[in-house]
C-alpha positions in Angstrom: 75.4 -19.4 13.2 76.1 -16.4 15.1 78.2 -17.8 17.8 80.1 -20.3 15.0 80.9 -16.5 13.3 82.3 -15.3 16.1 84.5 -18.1 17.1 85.9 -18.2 13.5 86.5 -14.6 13.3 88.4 -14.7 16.9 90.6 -17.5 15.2 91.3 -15.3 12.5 92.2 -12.5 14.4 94.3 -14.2 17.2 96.3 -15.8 14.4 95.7 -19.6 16.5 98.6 -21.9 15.9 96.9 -25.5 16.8 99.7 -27.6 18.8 97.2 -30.5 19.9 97.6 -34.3 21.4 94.3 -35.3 22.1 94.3 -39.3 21.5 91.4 -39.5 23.5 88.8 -38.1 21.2 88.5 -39.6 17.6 90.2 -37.2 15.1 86.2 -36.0 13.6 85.6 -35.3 17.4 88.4 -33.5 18.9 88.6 -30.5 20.9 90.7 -28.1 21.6 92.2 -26.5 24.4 92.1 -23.2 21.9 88.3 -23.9 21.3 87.8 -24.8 24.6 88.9 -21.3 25.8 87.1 -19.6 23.5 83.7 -21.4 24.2 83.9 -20.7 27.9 84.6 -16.9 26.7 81.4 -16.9 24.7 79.4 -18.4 27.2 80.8 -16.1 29.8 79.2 -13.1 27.4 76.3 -15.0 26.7 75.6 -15.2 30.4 76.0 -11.9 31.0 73.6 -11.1 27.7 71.1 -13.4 29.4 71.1 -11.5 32.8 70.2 -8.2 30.8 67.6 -10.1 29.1 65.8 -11.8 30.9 63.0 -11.5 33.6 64.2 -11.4 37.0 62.9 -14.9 38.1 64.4 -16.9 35.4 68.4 -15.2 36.4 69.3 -17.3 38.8 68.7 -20.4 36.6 70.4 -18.7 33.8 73.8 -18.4 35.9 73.6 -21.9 37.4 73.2 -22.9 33.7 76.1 -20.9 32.6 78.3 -21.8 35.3 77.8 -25.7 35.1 78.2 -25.5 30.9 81.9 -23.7 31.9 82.2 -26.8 34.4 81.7 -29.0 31.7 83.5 -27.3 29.0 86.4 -27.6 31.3 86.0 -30.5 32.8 86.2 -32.7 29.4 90.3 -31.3 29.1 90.7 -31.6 32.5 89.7 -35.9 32.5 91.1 -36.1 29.3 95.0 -35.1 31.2 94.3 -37.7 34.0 94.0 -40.4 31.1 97.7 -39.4 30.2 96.8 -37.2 27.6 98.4 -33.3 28.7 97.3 -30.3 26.6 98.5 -27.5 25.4 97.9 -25.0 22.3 99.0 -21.4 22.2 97.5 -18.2 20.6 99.8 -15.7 18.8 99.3 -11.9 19.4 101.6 -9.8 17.2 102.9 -6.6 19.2 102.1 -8.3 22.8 105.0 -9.3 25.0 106.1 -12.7 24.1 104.1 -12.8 21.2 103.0 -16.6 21.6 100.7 -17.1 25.1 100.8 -20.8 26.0 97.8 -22.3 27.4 97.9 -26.3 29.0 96.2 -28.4 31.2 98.4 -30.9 32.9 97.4 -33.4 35.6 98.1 -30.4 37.9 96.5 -28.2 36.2 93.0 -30.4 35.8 92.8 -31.3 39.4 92.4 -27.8 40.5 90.1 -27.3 38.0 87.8 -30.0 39.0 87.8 -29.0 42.6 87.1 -25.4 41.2 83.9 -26.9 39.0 82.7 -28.5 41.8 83.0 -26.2 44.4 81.5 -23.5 42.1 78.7 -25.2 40.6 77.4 -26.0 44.4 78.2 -22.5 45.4 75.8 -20.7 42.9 72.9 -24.0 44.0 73.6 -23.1 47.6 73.7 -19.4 46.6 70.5 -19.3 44.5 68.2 -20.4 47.7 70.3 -18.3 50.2 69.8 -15.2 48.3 66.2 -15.2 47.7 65.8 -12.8 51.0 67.7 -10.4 49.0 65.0 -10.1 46.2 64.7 -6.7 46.6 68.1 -5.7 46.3 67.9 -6.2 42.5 70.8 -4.4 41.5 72.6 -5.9 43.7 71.2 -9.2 42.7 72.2 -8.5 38.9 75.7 -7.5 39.3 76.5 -10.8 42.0 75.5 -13.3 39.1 77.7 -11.3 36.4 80.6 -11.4 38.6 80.0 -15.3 39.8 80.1 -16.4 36.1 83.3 -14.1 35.7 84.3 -15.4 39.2 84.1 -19.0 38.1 85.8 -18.9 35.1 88.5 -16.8 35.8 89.9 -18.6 38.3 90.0 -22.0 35.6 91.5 -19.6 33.4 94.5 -18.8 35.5 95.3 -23.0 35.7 95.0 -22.8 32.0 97.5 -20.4 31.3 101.1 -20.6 30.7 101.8 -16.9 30.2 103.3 -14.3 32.9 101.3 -11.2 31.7 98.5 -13.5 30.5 98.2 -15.1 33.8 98.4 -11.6 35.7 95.3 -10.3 33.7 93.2 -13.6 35.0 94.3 -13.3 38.1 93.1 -9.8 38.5 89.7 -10.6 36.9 89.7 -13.1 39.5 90.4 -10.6 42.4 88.3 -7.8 40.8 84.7 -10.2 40.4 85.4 -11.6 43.8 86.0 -8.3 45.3 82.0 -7.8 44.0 80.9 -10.9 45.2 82.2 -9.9 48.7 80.8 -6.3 48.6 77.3 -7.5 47.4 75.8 -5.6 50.3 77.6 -2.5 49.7 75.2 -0.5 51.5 76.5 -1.1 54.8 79.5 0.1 55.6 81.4 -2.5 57.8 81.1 -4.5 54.3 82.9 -1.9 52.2 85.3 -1.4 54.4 86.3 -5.2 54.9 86.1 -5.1 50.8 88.9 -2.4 50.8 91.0 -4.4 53.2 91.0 -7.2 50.5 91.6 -5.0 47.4 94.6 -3.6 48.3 95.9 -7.0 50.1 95.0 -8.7 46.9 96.5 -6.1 45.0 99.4 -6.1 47.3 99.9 -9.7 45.8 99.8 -8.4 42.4 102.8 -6.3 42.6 105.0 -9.1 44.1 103.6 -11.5 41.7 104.4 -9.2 38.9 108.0 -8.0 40.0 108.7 -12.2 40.2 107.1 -12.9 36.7 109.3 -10.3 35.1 112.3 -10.9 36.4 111.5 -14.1 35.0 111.7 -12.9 31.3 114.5 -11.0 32.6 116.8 -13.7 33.1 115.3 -16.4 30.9 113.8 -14.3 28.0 110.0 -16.3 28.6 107.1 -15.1 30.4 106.2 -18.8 31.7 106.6 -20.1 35.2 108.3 -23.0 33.6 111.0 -21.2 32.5 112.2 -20.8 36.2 113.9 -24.4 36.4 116.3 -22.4 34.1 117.5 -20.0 36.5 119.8 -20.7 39.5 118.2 -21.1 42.9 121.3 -20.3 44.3 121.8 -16.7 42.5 118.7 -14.2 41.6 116.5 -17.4 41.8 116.1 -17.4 45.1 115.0 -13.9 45.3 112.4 -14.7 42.2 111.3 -17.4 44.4 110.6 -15.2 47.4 108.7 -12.6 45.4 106.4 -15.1 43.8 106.1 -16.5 47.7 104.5 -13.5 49.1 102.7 -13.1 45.8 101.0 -16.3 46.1 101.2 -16.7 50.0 98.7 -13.7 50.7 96.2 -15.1 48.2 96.7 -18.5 50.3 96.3 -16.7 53.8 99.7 -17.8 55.0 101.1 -16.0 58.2 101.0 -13.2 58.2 99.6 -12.5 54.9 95.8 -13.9 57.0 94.6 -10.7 57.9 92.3 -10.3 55.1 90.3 -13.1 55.5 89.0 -13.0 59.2 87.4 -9.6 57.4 86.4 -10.8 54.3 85.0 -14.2 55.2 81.7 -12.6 57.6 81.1 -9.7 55.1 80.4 -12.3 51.9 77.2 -13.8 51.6 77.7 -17.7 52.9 78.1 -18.9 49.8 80.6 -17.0 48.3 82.8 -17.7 51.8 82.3 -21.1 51.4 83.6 -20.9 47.5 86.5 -18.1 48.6 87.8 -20.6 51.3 86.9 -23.2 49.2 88.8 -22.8 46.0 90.3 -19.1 45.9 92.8 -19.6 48.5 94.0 -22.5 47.4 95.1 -20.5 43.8 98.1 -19.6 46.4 98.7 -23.4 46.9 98.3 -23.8 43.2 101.0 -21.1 42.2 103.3 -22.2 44.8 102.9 -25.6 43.6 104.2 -24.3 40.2 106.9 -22.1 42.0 108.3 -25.9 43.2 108.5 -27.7 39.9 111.0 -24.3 39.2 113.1 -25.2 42.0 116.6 -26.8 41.0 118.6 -26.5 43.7 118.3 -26.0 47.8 115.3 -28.0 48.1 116.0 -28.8 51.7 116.2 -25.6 53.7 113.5 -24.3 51.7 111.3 -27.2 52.8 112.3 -26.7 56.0 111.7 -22.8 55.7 108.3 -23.5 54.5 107.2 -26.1 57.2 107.9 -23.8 60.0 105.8 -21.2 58.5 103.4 -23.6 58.0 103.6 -25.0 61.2 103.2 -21.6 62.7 100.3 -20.5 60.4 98.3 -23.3 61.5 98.3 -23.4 65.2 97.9 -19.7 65.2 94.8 -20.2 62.9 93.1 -22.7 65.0 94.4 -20.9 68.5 92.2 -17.7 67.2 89.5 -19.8 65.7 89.1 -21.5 69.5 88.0 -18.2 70.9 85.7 -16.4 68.4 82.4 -15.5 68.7 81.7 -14.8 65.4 81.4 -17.9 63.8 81.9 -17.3 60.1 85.4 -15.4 61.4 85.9 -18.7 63.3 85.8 -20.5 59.8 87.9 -17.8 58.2 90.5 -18.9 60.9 89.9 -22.5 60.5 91.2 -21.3 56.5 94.5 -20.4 57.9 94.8 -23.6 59.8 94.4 -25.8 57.2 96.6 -23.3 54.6 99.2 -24.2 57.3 98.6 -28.5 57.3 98.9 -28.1 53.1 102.1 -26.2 53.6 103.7 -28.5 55.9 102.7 -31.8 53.8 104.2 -29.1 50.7 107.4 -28.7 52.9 107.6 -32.4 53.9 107.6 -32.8 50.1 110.3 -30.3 49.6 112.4 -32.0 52.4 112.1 -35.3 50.1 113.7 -34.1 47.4 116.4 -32.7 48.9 117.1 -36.0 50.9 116.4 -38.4 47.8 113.8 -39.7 49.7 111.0 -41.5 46.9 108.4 -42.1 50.0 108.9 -38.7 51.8 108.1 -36.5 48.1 105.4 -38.8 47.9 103.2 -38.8 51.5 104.2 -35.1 51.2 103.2 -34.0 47.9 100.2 -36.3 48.1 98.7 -35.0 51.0 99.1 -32.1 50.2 96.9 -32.3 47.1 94.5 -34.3 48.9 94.2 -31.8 51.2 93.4 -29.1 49.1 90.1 -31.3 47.8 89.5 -31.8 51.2 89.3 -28.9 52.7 87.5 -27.1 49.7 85.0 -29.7 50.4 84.3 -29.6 54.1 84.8 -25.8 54.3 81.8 -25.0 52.2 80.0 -27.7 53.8 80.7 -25.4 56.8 80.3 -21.9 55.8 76.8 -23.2 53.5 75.5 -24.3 57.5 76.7 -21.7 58.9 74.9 -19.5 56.2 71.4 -21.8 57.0 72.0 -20.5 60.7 72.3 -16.7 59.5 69.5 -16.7 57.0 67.2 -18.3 60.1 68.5 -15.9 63.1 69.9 -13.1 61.7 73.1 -13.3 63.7 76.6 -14.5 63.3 77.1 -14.0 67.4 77.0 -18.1 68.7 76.6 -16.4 72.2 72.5 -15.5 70.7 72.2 -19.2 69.8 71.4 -21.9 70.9 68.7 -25.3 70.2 68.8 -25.0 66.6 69.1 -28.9 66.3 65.1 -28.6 67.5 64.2 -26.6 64.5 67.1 -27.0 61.9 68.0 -30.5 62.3 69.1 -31.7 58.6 71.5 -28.5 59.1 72.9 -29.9 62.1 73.6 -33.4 61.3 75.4 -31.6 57.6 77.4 -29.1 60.1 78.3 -32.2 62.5 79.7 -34.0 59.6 81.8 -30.8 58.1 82.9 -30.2 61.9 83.8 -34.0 62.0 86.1 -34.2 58.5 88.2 -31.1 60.1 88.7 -32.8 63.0 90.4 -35.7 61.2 88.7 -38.2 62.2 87.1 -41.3 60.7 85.3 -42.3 58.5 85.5 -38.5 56.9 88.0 -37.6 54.5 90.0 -35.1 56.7 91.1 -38.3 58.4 92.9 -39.9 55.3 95.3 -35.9 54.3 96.1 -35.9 57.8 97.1 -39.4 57.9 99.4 -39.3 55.3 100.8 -35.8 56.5 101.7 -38.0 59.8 103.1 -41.2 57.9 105.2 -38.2 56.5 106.6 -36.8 59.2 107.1 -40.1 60.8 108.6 -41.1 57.9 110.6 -38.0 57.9 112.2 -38.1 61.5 113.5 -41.8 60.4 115.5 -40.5 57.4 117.0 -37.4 58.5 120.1 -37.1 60.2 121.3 -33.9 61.5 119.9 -33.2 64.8 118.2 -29.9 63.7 116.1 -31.6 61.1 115.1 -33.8 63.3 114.1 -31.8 66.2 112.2 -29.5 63.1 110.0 -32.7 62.7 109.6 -34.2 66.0 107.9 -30.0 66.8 106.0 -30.4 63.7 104.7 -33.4 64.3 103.5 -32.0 68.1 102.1 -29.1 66.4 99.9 -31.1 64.2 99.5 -33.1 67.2 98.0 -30.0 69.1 96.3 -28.4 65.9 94.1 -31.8 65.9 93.2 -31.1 69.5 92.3 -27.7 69.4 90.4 -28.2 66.4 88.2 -30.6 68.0 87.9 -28.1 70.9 86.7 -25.7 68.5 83.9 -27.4 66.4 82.6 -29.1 69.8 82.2 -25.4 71.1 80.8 -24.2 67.9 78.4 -27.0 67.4 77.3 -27.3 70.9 77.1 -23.9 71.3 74.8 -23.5 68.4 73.1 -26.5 68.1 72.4 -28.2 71.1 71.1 -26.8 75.0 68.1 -23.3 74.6 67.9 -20.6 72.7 70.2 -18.1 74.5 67.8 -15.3 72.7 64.3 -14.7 71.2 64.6 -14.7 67.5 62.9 -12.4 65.2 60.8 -15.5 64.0 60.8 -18.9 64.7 63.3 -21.0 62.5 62.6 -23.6 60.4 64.7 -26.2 58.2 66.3 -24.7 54.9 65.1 -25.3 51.4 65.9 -28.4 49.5 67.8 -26.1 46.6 70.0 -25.4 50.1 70.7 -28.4 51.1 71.1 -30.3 47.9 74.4 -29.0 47.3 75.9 -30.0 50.9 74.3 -33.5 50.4 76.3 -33.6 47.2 79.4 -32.5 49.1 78.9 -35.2 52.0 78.6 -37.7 49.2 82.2 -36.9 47.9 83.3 -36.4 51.1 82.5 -40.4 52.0 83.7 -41.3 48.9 87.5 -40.1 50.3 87.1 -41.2 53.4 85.7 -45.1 52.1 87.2 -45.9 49.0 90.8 -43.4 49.8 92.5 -45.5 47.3 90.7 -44.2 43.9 92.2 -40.9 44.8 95.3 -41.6 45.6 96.5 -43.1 42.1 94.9 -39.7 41.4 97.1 -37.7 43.1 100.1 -40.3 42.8 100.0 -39.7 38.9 100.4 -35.9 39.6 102.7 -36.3 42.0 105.2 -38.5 39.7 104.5 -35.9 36.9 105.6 -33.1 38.6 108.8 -34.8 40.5 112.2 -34.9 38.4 113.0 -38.0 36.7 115.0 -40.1 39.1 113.3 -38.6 42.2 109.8 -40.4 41.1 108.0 -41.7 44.1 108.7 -46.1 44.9 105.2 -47.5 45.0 106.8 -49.8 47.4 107.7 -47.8 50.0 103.8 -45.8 50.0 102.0 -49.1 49.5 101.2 -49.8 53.4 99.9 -46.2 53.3 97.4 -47.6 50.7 96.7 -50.6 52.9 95.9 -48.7 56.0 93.9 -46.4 54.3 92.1 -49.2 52.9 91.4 -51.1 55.9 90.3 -48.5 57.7 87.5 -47.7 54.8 86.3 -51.1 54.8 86.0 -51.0 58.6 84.4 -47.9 57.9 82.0 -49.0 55.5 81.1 -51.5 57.6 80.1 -49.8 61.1 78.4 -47.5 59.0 75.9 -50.1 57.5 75.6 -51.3 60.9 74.3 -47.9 62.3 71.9 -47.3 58.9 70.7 -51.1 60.1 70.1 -50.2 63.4 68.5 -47.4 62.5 65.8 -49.0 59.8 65.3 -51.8 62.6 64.5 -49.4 65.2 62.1 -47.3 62.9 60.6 -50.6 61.6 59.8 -51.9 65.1 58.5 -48.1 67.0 56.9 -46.4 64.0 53.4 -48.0 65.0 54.5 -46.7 68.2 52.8 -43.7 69.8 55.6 -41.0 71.0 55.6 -39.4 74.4 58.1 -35.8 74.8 58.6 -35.3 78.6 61.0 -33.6 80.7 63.9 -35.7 81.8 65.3 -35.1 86.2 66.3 -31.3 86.5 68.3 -32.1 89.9 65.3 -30.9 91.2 65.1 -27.9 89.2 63.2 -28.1 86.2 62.7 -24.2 85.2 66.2 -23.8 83.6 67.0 -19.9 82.3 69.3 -19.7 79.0 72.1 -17.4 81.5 72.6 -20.8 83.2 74.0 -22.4 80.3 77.9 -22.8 79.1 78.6 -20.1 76.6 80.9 -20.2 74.3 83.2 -17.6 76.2 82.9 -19.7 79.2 83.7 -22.8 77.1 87.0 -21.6 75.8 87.9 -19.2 78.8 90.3 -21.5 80.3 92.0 -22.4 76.9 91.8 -18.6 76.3 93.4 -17.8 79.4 96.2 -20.8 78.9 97.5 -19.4 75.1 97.2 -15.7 76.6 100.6 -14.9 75.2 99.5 -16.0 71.6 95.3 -14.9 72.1 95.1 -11.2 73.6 91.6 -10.4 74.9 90.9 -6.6 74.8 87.7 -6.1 77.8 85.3 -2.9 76.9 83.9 -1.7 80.4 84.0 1.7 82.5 85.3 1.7 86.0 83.2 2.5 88.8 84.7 5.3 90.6 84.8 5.4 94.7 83.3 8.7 94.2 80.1 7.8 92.7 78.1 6.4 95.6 75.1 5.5 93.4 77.0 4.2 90.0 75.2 3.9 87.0 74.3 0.6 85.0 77.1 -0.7 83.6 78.0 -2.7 80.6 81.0 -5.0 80.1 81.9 -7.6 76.7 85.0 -9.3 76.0 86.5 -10.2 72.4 89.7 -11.5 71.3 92.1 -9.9 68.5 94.6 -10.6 65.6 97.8 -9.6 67.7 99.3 -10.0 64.2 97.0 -7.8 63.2 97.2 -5.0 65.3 100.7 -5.1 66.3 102.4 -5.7 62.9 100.0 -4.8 60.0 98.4 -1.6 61.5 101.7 -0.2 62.5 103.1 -0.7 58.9 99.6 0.6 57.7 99.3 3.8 59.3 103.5 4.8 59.0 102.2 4.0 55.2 99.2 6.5 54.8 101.9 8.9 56.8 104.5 8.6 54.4 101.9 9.1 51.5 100.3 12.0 52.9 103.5 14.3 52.0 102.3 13.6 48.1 98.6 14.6 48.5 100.1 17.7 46.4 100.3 15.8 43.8 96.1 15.0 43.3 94.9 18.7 44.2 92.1 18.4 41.4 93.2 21.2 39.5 93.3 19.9 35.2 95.9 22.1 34.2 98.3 19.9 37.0 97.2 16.7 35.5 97.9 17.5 31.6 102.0 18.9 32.6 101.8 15.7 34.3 101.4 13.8 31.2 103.2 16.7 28.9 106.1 15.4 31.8 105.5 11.9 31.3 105.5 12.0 27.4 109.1 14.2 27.9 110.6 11.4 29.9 110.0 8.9 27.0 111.3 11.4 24.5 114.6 11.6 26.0 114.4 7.8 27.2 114.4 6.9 23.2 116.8 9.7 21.9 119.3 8.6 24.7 118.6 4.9 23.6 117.7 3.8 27.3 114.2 2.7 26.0 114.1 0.4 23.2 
């Protein structure tokens, strides 16, 4: 009765106005997308009630309760859209700007969401058996499951609002509760600092994002995104557009906007990178997605502004990702990478509308959306293995590991799989993004005609080409490295296989992930009905000209299928036939040397040295070591390491950086702690307004 109260008294006092199409629920049964938000608020507060409440071992369960009710909550709208059925409702606020705040879920809208719900709801089961070596941080422990519920929601909250100022305030709730999540071991200091890095970079995005949105009321008089197909591309439109670009592009990780992730990424708990590079990032993709269906005119050279960047972004994410040691920074650049395939298929798309072309919007578009539910998948398949091997060794360094598949080996075969998918290949569902990405440009390069365009295809096509290659350099490193050959290192204790609470989420994702890769075409009249949504009318997408994309695909799932039925009978045939069987372990030939040290094994620096050397110009390795002197007969022991750095980094964003702090150091005056100086500022301030009003330049 309590909670029915309060939900009537929040309808009174938000004045709702009910604008609902819901054919899909009787008219006794149906919900709304009003009462819908609401409930998720409620059991957002109830979840934070229960986390004061209750015990300490019961908190965990609490949040993974609250966070899959907001999955489903959600996830009911969010089906209900893919059956045709889009909706919206609005909320009335007297004395806030624009009065009437819009809220919708649209085919676009729901997909997101139901990669956010998933990806979330296996983030807290992953995180929920990762964390349990943190048991005595309990503050710490408290304040990560109030910001994970707010973390959750938040982010389906900003692809349910159609409201500039509306939309801002989720997005910052998003920023603020993942800023927390990253932080959770404030006490060290190399995670606060990397936590600062990504507040002001996310906060950085703000203030572009909110410069776009109102000049949007500005020239249109509405706070929605919509309302930019009503403004001019070719006048102030295109400078709207740019702003909302950046905005959106640093949340994505876009070059150069990347530089907080290789930071952020290591200092989060596994499971919060694996949700982050899951999900968050791809909030960027989702508001530039939105920023597209604005667009009315030059469609072409900003599809072909956006695939260079794109282009660029991704082999420099993989390039860096090749050479780190680190390997959760490795994944962080493997984000990048993949934030750069997404924005080529989204500038392939682009290019298709500005060329008429039904097939190219489509195979653009498509795999781009694909993409995003591909990569949210097989990237927290990653990070959660790569957050087994931390909890187990202590170390993110792949240079200390080594053998793991002998004590971890459910982990390994889950990481193989993830490292597999972002290779692109077969039977996996990176293969079938990537494939229509290439149909794409293929496709592309035969419908062009100017020279440049096609010479802007035939390099992105290469660079895709190359990106492929070096990201199978990478996980084959990474795996090898970590997985297979001798422990390079003694560990603390020996390692043993994580908890089923661990890996019951990455079976779930591995499950999904097969699903793509074997039956591709269920998801593609997925994204095909989004796609045709969000294209204008005469530009929809010919079935005709995409249906040999759905044949391949197909084929190549059946085969799939197939060979892997084979293997699983292979396998029961063999166990059948040797499980009676008594099993001997020896020592296979040594080349006559059968005592083996772990310094005579590849490392991972040797393994990418020659790469490393090769992409010098793009990869710079900075080499910490003190010169021996002729002077000192008898030097002393010596130490020498190698790493590789963000040249972006440090010879762009530091620069700018430090000129920054300079500039602002001249108004330190300003804050010099003394009261009397902070009330004649706000005597000053309340002055300015006076004279604003009298003057009648504030209205």
């Amino acid at each position: 009765m309590i909670i029915i109260n309060f939900i009537v008294n929040l309808n009174q006092l938000f004045q709702i106005k009910y604008t609902i199409n819901l054919p899909c629920f009787t008219d006794n049964h149906a919900m709304s997308i009003e009462l819908v938000l609401i409930l998720t608020l409620v059991a957002l507060f109830t979840g934070m009630l229960g986390i004061a409440i209750l015990p300490e071992r019961f908190r965990a369960a609490w949040v993974i309760f609250i966070v899959l009710l907001n999955s489903i909550l959600t996830a009911i709208p969010s089906v209900s859209a893919f059956g045709g059925h889009t909706q919206s409702g609005s909320f009335f606020l007297s004395h806030f700007p624009g009065i009437e705040i819009k809220i919708a879920i649209d085919k676009l809208s729901a997909w997101f969401i139901l990669i956010i719900n998933f990806t979330s709801v296996n983030g807290i089961l992953f995180g929920r058996g990762y964390l349990k070596s943190y048991k005595h941080l309990t503050t710490n422990l408290d304040l990560h499951w109030i910001f994970y519920m707010l973390f959750h929601i938040s982010m389906v909250w900003v692809c349910m609002i159609d409201h500039g100022i509306v939309f801002l305030v989720a997005w910052e709730l998003m920023s603020i509760s993942s800023l927390f999540l990253v932080i959770f071991e404030y006490q060290n200091r190399e995670t606060l600092k990397a936590g600062l890095n990504y507040m002001v970079q996310m906060h950085l995005s703000v203030v572009f994002l909110s410069a776009g949105i109102l000049w949007i009321y500005a020239e249109s008089g509405s706070f929605s995104l919509a309302a930019l197909s009503t403004i001019d591309t070719h006048g102030n439109g295109i400078w709207i557009i740019i702003l909302l670009f950046i905005g959106f592009a640093i949340k994505a990780g876009f070059l150069p906007f990347h530089t907080w992730l290789p930071h952020a990424h290591p200092a989060a708990p596994s499971h919060v990178s694996g949700v982050m590079s899951g999900v968050i990032v791809k909030l960027g993709i989702y508001g530039i997605f939105r920023i597209i269906a604005g667009i009315n005119h030059n469609w072409l050279i900003i599809g072909e502004i956006l695939l260079s960047i794109s282009v660029i972004s991704a082999l420099y994410g993989i390039m860096n990702a090749a050479v780190k040691y680190d390997f959760k920074r490795a994944l962080a650049f493997c984000t990048v990478e993949n934030i750069g395939i997404i924005g080529m298929a989204m500038g392939l798309g682009l290019i298709g509308i500005g060329l008429e072309n039904p097939g190219l919007i489509f195979l653009g578009f498509s795999g781009a959306l694909l993409h995003v539910l591909n990569h949210s998948l097989f990237k927290s398949l990653l990070f959660f293995g790569a957050g087994s091997v931390y909890q187990q060794t202590h170390t993110r360094n792949i240079e200390k590991l080594g053998g793991l598949i002998n004590y971890m080996p459910v982990t390994a075969v889950l990481f193989l799989i993830g490292a597999l998918s972002i290779g692109g290949l077969p039977p996996f569902n990176g293969f079938v993004s990537e494939f229509l990405i290439y149909n794409g440009l293929v496709s592309g390069m035969l419908s062009v005609k100017g020279i440049s365009d096609i010479i802007l295809l035939v390099l992105s096509t290469i660079g895709l080409v190359l990106v492929g290659g070096i990201s199978i350099l990478t996980f084959t490193k990474m795996f090898g490295v970590i997985f297979l050959g001798n422990s390079r290192s003694e560990f603390r204790h020996k390692p043993v296989e994580s908890s089923f609470s661990m890996l019951l989420p990455q079976f779930l994702i591995v499950t999904v992930m097969l699903s793509i890769g074997l039956f591709p075409k269920f998801y593609l009249a997925l994204v095909s009905q989004i796609v045709s949504d969000s294209c204008p009318g005469p530009l929809l997408p010919a079935h005709a000209v995409v249906y040999p994309s759905y044949e391949v695909l197909s084929s190549i799932g059946r085969v799939s299928a197939i060979f892997i039925i084979l293997i699983g009978v292979v396998i029961l045939f063999k166990y059948t036939v040797t499980k009676k069987r008594a099993v001997k372990t020896c020592e296979t030939w040594g080349c006559g040397y059968v005592k083996p040290v772990a310094k005579a094994q590849y490392t991972g620096r040797s393994f990418a040295r020659t790469f490393g050397n090769l992409m010098g110009t793009v990869i710079k390795e900075k080499k910490n070591y003190q010169r021996i002197e002729q002077s000192q007969v008898y030097p002393e022991v010596r130490s020498f390491s190698t790493s590789y750095f963000d040249i972006i980094e440090k010879y762009l964003v530091m620069p700018l950086v430090r000129r920054f702090n300079h500039v602002l150091n001249y108004f330190q005056f300003v804050q010099n702690g003394k009261i009397q100086s902070y009330v004649i500022y706000g005597l000053f301030f309340i002055l300015i307004i006076f004279m604003g009003s009298l003057l009648n330049f504030i209205h």
